[in-house]
C-alpha positions as a Markdown table, in Angstrom:
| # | Residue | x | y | z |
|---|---|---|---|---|
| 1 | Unk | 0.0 | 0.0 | 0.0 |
| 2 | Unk | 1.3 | 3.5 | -0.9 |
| 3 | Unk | 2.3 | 5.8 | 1.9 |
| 4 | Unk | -1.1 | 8.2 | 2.3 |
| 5 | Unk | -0.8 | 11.9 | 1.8 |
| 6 | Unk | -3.3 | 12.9 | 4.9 |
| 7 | Unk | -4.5 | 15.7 | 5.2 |
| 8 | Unk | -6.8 | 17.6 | 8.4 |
| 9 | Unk | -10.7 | 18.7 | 7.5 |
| 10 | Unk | -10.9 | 22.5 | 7.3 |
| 11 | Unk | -13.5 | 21.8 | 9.7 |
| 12 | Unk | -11.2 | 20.9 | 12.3 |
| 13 | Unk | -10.1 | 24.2 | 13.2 |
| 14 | Unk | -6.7 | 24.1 | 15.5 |
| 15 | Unk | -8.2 | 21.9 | 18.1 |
| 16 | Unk | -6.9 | 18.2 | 19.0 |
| 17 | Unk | -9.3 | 15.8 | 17.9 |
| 18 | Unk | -8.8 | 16.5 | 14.5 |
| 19 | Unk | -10.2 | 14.6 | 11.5 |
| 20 | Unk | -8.0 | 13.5 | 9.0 |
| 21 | Unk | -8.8 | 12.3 | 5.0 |
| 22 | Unk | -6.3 | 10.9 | 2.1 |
| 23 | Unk | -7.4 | 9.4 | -1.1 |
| 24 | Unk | -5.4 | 6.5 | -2.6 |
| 25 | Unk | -4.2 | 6.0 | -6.6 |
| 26 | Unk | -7.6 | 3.8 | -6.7 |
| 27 | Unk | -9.7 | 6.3 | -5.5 |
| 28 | Unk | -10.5 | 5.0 | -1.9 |
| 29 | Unk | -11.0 | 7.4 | 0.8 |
| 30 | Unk | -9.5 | 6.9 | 4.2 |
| 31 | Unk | -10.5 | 8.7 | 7.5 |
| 32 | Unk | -8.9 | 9.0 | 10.6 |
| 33 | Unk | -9.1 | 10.7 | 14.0 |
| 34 | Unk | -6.2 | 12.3 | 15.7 |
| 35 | Unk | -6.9 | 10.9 | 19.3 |
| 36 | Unk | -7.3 | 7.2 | 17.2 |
| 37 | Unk | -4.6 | 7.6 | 14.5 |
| 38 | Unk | -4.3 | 3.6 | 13.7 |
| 39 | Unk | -8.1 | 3.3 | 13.4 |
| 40 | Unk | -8.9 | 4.2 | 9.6 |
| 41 | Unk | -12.1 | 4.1 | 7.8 |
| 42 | Unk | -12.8 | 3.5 | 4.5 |
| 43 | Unk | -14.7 | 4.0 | 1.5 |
| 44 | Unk | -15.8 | 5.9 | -1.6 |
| 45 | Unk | -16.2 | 9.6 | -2.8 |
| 46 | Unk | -19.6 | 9.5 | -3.9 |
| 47 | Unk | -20.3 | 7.7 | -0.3 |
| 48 | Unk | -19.0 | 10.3 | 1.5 |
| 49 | Unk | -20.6 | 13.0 | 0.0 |
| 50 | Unk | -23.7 | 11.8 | 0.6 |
| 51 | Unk | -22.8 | 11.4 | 4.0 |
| 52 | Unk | -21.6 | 14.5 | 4.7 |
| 53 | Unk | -24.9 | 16.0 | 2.8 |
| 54 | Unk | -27.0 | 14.0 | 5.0 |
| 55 | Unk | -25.5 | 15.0 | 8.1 |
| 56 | Unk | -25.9 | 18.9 | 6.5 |
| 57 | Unk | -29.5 | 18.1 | 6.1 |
| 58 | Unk | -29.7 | 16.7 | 9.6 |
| 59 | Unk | -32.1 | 18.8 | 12.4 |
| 60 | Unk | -29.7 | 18.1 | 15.5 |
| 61 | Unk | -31.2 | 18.6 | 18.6 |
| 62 | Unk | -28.9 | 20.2 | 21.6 |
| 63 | Unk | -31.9 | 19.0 | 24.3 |
C-alpha cells in the first residue's frame, strides 16, 4: 500500500481531535481521527458525500 498523503478537515479548526482524509491511486478514501490515529475508515467519494450532505440536512437537537 502507498504511503497516504493525509490531510486535516478545514472543519477541524486548530483543536486536538482533529479529523484526517487521504485518497489513494484507486480512488479509496480513508479517515482518521487524531486521538485514534491507527483506526482508519474506508470508502468511496460519492459515499461520503452523501454522507456529509445528509449530516448537513440533519435537524440536531442540543436537548
Amino acid at each position: 500500500m502507498p504511503t497516504l498523503d493525509w490531510q486535516k478537515s478545514s472543519y477541524s479548526g486548530d483543536g486536538s481531535n482533529c479529523v484526517y482524509v487521504a485518497s489513494s491511486p484507486t480512488g479509496t478514501v480513508h479517515l482518521r481521527e487524531s486521538d485514534n490515529p491507527e483506526v482508519v475508515l474506508t470508502t468511496t467519494a460519492p459515499r461520503l458525500h452523501t454522507f456529509i450532505c445528509a449530516l448537513k440536512e440533519r435537524k440536531w437537537d442540543d436537548a
